[in-house]
py3Dmol code that shows the C-alpha trace and the ligand (Angstrom):
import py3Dmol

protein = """\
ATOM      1  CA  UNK A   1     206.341 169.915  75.017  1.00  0.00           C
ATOM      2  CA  UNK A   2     204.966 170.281  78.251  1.00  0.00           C
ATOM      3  CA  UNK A   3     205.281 174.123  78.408  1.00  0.00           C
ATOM      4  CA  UNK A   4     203.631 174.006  74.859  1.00  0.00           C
ATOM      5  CA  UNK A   5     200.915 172.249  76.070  1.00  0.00           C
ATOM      6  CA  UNK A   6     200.232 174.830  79.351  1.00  0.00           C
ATOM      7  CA  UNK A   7     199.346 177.644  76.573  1.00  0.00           C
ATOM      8  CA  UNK A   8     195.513 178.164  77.154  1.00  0.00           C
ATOM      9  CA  UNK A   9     193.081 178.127  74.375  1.00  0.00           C
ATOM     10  CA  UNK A  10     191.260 181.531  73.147  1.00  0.00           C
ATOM     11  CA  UNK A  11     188.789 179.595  71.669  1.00  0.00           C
ATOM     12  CA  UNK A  12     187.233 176.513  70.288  1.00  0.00           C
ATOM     13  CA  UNK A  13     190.353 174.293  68.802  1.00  0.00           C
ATOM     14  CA  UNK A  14     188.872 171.628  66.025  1.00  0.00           C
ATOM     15  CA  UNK A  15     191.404 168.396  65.237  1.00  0.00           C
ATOM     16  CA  UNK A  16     191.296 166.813  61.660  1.00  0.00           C
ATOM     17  CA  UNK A  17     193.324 164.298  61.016  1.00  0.00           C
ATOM     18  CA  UNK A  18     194.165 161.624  58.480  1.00  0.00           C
ATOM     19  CA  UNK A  19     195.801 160.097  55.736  1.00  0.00           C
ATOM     20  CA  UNK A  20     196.417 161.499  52.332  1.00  0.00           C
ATOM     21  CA  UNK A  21     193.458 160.986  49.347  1.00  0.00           C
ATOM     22  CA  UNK A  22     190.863 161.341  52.078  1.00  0.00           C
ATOM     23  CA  UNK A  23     189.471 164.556  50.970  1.00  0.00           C
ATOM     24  CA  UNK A  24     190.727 166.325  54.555  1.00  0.00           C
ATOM     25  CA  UNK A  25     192.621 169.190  52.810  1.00  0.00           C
ATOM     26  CA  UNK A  26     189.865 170.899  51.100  1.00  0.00           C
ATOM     27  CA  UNK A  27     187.308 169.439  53.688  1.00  0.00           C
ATOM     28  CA  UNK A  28     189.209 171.683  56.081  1.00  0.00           C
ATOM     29  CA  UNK A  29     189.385 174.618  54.178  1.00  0.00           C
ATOM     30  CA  UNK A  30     186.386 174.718  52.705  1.00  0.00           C
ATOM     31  CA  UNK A  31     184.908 174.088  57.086  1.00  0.00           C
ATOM     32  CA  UNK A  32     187.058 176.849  57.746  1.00  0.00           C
ATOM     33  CA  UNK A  33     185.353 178.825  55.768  1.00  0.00           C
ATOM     34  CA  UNK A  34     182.043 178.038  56.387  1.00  0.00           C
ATOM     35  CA  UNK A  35     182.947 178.357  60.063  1.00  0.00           C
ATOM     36  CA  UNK A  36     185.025 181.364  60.275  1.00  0.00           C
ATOM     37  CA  UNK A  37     187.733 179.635  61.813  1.00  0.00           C
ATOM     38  CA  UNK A  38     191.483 179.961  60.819  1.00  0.00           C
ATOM     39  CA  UNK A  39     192.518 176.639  59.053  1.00  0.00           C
ATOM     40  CA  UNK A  40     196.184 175.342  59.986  1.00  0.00           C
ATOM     41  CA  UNK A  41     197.097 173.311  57.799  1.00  0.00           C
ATOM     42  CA  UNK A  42     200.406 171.761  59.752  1.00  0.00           C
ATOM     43  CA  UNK A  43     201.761 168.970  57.169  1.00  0.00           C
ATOM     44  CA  UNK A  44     203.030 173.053  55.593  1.00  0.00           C
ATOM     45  CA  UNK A  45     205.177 173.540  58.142  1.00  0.00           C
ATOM     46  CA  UNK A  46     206.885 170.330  57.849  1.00  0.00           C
ATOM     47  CA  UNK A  47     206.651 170.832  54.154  1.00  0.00           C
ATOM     48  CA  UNK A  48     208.345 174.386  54.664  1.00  0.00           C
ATOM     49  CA  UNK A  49     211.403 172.473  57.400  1.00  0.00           C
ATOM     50  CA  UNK A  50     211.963 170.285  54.198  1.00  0.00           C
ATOM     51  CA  UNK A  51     211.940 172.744  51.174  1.00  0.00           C
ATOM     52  CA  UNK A  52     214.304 174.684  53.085  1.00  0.00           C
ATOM     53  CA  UNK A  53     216.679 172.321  53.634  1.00  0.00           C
ATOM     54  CA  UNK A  54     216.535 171.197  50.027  1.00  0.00           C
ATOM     55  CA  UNK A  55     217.320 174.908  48.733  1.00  0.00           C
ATOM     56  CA  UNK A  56     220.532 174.764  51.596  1.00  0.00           C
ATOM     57  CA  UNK A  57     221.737 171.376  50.112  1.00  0.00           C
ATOM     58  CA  UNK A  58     221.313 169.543  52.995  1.00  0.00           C
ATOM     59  CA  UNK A  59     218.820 167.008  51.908  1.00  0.00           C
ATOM     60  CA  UNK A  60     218.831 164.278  49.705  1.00  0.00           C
ATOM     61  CA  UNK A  61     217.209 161.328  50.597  1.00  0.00           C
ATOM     62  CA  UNK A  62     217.482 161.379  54.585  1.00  0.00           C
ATOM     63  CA  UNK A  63     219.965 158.324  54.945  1.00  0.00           C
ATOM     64  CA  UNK A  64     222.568 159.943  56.740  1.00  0.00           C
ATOM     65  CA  UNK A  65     222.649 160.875  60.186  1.00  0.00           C
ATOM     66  CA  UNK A  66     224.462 164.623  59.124  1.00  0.00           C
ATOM     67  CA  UNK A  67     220.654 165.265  57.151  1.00  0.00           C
ATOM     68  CA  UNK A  68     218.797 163.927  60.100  1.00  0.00           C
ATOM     69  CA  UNK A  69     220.629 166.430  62.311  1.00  0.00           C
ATOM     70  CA  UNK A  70     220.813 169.379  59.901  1.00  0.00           C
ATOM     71  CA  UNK A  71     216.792 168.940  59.995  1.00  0.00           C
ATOM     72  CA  UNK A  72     216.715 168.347  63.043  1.00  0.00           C
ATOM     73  CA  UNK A  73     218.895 172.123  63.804  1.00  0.00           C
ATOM     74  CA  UNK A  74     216.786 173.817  61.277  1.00  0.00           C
ATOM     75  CA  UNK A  75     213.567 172.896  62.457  1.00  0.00           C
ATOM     76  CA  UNK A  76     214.906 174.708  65.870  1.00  0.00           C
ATOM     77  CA  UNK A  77     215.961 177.769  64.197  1.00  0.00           C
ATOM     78  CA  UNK A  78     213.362 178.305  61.530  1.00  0.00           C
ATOM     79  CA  UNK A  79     211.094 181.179  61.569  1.00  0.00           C
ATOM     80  CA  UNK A  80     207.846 180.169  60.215  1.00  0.00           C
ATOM     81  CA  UNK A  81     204.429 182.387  59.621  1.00  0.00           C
ATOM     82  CA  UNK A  82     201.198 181.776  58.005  1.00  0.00           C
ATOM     83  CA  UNK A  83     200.258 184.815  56.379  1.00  0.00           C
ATOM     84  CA  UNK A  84     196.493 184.922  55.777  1.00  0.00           C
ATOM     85  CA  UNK A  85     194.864 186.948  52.693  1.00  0.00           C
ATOM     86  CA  UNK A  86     192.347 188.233  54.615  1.00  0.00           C
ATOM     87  CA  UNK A  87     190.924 187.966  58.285  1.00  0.00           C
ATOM     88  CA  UNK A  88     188.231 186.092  57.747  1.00  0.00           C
ATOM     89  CA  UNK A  89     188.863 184.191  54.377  1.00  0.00           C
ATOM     90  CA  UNK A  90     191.555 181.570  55.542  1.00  0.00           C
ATOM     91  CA  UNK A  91     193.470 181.820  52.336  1.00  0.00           C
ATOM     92  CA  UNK A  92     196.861 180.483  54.103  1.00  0.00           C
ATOM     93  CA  UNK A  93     200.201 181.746  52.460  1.00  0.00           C
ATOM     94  CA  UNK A  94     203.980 180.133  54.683  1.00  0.00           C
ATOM     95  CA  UNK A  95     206.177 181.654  55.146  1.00  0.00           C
ATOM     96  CA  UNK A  96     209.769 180.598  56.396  1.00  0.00           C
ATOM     97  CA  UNK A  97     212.742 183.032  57.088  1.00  0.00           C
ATOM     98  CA  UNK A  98     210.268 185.616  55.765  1.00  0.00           C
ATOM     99  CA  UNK A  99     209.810 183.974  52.185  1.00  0.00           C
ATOM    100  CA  UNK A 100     206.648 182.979  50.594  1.00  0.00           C
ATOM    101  CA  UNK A 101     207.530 179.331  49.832  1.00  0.00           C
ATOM    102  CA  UNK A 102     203.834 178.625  48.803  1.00  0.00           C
ATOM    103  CA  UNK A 103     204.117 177.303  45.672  1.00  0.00           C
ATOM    104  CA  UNK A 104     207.308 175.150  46.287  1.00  0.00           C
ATOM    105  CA  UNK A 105     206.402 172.992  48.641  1.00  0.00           C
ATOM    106  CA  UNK A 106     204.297 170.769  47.163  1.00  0.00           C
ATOM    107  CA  UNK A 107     206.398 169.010  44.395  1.00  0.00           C
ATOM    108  CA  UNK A 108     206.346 165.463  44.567  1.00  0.00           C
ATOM    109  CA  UNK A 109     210.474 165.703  45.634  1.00  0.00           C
ATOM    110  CA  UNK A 110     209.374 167.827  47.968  1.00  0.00           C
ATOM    111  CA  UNK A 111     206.397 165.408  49.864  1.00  0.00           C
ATOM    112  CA  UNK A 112     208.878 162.869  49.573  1.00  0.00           C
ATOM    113  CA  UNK A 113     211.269 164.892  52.156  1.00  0.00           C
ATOM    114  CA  UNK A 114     208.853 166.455  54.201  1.00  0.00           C
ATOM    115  CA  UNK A 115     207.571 162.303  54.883  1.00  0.00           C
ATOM    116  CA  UNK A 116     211.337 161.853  55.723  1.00  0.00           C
ATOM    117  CA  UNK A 117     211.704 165.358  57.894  1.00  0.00           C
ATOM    118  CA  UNK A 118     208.424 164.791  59.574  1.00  0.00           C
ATOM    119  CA  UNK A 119     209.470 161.129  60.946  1.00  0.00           C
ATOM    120  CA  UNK A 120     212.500 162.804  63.359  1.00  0.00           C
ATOM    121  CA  UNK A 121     211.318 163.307  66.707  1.00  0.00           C
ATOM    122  CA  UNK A 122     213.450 166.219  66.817  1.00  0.00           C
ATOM    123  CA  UNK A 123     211.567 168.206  63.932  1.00  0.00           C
ATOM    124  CA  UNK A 124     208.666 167.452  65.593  1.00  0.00           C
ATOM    125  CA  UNK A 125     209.367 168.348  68.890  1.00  0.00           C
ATOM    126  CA  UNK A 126     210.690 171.734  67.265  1.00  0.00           C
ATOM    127  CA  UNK A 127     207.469 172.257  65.666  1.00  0.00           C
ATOM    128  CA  UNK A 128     204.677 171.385  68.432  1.00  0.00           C
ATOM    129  CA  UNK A 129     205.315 174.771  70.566  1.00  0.00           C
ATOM    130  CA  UNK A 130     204.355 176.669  66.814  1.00  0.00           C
ATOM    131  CA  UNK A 131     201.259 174.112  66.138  1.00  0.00           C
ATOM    132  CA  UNK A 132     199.992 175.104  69.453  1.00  0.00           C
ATOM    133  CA  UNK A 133     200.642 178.665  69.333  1.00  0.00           C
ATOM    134  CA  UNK A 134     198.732 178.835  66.254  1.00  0.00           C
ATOM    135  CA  UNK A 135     195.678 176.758  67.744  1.00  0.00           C
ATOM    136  CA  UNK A 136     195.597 178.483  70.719  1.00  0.00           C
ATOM    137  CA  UNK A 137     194.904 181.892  69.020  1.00  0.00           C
ATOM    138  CA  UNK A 138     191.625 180.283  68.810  1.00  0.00           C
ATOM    139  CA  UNK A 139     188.543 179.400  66.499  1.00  0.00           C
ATOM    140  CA  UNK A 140     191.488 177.458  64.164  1.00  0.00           C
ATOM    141  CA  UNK A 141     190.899 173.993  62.753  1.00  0.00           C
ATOM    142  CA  UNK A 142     194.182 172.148  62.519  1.00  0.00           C
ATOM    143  CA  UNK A 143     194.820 169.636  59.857  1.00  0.00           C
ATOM    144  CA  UNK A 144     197.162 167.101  60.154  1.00  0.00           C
ATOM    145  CA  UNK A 145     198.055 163.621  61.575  1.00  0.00           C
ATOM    146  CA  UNK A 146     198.719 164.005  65.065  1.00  0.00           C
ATOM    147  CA  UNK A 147     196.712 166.810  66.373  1.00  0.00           C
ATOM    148  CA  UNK A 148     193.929 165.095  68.167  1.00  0.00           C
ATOM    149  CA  UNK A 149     196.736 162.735  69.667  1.00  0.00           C
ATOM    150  CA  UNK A 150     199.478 164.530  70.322  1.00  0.00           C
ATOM    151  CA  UNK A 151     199.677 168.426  69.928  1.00  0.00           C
ATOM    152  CA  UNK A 152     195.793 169.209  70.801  1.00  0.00           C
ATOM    153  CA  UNK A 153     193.965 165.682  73.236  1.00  0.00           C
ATOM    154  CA  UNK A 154     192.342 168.891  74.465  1.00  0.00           C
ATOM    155  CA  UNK A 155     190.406 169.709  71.373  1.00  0.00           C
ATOM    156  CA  UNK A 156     187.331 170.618  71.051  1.00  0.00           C
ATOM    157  CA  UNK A 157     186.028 168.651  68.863  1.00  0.00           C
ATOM    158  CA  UNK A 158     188.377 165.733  66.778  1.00  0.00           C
ATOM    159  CA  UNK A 159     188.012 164.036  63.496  1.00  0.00           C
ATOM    160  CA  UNK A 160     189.473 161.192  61.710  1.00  0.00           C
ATOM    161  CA  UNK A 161     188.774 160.826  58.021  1.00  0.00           C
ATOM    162  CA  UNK A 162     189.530 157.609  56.523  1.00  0.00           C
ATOM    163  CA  UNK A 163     188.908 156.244  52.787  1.00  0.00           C
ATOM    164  CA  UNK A 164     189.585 152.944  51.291  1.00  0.00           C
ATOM    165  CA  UNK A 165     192.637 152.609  49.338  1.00  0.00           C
ATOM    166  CA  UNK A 166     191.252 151.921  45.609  1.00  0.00           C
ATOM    167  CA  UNK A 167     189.127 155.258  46.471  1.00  0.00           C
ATOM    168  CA  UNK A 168     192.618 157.244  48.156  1.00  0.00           C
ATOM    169  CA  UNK A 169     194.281 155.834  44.913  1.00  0.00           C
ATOM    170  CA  UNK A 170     191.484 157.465  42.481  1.00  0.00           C
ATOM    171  CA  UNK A 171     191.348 160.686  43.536  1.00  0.00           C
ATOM    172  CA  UNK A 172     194.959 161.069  43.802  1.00  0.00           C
ATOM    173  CA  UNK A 173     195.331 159.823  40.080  1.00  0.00           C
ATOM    174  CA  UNK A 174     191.939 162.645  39.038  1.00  0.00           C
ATOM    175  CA  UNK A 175     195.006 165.078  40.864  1.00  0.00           C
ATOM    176  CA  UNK A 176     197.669 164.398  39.068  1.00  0.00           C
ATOM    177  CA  UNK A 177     196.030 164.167  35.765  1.00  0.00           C
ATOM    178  CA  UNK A 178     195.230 167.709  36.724  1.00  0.00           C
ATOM    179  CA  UNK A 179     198.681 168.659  37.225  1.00  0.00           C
ATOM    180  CA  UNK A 180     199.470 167.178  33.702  1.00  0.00           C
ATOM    181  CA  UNK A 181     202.683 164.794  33.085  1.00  0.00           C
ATOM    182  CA  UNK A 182     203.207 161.304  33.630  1.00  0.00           C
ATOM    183  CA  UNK A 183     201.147 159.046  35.010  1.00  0.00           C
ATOM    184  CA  UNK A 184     201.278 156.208  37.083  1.00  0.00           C
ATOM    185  CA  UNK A 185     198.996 152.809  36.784  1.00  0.00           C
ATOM    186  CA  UNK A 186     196.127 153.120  39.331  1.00  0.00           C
ATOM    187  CA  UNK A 187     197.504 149.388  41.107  1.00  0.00           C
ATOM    188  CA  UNK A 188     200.790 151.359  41.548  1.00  0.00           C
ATOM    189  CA  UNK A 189     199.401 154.592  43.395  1.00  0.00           C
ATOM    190  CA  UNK A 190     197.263 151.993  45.628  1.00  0.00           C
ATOM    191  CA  UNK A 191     200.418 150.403  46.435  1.00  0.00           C
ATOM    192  CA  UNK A 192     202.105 153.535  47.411  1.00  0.00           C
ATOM    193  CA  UNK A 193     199.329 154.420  49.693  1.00  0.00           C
ATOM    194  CA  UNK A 194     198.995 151.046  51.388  1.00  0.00           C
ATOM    195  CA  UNK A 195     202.811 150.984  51.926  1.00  0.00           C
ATOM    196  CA  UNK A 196     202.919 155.033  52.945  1.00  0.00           C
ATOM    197  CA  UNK A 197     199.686 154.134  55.744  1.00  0.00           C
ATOM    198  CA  UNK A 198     201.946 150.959  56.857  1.00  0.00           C
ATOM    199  CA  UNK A 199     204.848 152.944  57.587  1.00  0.00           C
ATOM    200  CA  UNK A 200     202.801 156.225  58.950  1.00  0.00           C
ATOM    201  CA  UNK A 201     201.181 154.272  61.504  1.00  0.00           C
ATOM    202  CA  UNK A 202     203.907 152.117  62.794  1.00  0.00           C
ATOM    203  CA  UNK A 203     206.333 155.325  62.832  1.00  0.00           C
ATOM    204  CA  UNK A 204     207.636 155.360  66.692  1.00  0.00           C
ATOM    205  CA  UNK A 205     206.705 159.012  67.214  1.00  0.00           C
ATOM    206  CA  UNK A 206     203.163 160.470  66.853  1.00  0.00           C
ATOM    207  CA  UNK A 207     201.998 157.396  64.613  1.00  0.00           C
ATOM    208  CA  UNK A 208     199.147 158.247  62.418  1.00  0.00           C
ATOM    209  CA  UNK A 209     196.422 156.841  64.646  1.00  0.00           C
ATOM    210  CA  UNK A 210     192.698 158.335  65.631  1.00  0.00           C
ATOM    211  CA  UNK A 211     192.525 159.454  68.841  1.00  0.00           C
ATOM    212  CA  UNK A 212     190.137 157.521  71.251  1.00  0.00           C
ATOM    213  CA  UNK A 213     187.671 160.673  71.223  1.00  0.00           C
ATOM    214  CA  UNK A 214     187.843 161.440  67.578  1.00  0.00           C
ATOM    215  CA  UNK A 215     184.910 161.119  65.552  1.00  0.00           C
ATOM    216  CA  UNK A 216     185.631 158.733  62.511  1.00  0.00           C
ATOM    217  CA  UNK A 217     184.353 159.929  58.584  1.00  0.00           C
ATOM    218  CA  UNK A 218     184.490 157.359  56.305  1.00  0.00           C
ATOM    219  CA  UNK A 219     184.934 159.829  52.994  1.00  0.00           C
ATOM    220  CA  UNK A 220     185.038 156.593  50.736  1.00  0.00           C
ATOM    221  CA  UNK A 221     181.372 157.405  49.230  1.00  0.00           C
ATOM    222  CA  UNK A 222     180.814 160.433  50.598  1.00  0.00           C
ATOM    223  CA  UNK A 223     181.399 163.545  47.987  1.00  0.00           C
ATOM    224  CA  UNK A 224     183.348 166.657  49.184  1.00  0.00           C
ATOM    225  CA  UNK A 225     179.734 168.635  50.158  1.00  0.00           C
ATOM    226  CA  UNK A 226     178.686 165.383  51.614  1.00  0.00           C
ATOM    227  CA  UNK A 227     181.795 165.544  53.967  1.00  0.00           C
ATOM    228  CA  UNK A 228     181.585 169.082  54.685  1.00  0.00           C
ATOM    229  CA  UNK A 229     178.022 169.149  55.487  1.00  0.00           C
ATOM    230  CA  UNK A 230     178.700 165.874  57.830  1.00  0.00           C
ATOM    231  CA  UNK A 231     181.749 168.170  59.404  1.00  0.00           C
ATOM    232  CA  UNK A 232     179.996 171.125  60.301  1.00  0.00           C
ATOM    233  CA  UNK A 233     177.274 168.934  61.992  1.00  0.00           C
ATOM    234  CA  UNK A 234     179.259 167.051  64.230  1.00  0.00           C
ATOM    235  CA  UNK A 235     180.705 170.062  65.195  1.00  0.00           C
ATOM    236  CA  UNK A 236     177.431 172.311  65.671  1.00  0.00           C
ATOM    237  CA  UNK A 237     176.283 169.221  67.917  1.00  0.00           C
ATOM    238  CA  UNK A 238     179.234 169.505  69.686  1.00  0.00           C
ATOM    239  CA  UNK A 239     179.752 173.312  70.557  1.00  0.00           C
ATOM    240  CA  UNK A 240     176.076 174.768  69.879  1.00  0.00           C
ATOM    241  CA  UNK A 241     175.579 177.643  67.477  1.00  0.00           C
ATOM    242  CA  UNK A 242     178.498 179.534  66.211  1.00  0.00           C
ATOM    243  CA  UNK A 243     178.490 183.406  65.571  1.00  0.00           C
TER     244      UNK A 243
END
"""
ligand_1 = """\
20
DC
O 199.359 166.720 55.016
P 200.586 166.843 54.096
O 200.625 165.821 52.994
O 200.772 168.227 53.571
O 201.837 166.523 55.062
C 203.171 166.583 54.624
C 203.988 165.549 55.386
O 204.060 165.871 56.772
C 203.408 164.141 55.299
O 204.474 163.239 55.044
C 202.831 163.880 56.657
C 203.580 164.803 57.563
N 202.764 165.350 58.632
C 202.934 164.855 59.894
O 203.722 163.928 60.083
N 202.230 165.387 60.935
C 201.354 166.393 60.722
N 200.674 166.912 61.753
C 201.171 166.899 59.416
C 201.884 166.347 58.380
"""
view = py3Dmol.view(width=600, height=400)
view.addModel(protein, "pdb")
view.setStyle({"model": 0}, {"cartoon": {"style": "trace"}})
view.addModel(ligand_1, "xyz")
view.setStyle({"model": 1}, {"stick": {}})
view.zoomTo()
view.show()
């Protein structure tokens, strides 16, 4: 971790971090854009670790300590890529082992493991030396939970998002009646999310927490413009005009 963290930036690194249902997915994307900054979106890697493990058989449901090493191994040995459509248009494709795993990797089985995968401090010790690889390239925005605390308290410029549950809960039921299929009552996804922060925050390593120099974005009445606008802002303020 230490030799990960000697890697120099090329560039201006931006931390966004978060819970789920906050809006900081396409908020990042869409400030990517705007920006013309890479976005790396880092809860994909973990989501990659997972999937592949899954496919190999050797995750279930993360009880046993066999899983919790297997993940722990693969996460070593992995090769993982973001591929990018174009240079400037941040349209991020994964890659892992030199497969587009894309459009497997966010089932809900599949979130379920990468929660489990992402709480070993082995996967994500494995994974910080990528994270800041990636970030150091420069002009990237990282998304995730524990970049402004852990794999970038040099970044330029940090953000927290936060939301209030019943909103968190609303927008995650407008996504799944998207997807189509079964739904679940609006009390239940509130629970989920109350219960998912609990144990996110009060995880021993890298604990979903704001870090002391983040800027905090309440997204609970704030529309997606509204948060992007607010974004790019902050971070104008912060590093002047960028070309
Ligand atoms: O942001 P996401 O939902 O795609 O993240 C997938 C999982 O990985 C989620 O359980 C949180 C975890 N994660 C993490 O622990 N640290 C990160 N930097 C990014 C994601």
């Amino acid at each position: 971790m230490r030799d990960a963290l000697k890697i120099p930036k090329q560039g201006p690194v931006i931390a966004l971090d978060g819970p789920a249902g906050t809006g900081k997915s396409t908020a990042t994307k869409r400030l990517a854009e705007r920006l013309r900054f890479v976005h790396v979106d880092t809860g994909a890697l973990y989501r990659a670790v997972a999937y592949v493990l899954r496919t190999q058989g050797k995750w279930r449901s993360g009880d046993t300590e066999e899983e919790r090493v297997a993940a722990e191994e693969l996460a070593r040995s992995i090769h993982l890529e973001f591929r990018f459509d174009s240079a400037l248009l941040p349209m991020n494709r994964i890659y892992a082992n030199g497969q587009d795993v894309t459009d497997h990797i966010r089932t809900p089985e599949n979130s379920l493991a990468a929660s489990g995968v992402s709480s070993l401090p082995g996967v994500r010790a494995a994974l910080l030396g990528l994270q800041r690889r990636l970030g150091c390239q420069g002009r990237s925005i990282l998304e995730g939970r524990d970049i402004g605390t852990v794999v970038f308290p040099d970044a330029d410029v940090k953000f927290f998002l936060t939301a209030s549950p019943e909103v968190r809960a609303k927008r995650r039921m407008a996504e799944l009646q998207a997807q189509g299929g079964d739904l679940p009552s609006l009390q239940e996804l509130q629970n989920q999310i109350v219960t998912r922060d609990q144990a996110d925050a009060s995880r021993a390593v890298a604990p979903l927490k704001q870090a002391d120099d983040a800027i905090l974005v309440d997204t609970t009445h704030l529309d997606l413009d509204a948060v992007v606008e607010l974004l790019a802002k902050k971070v104008h303020e912060r590093l002047g005009p960028i070309s």
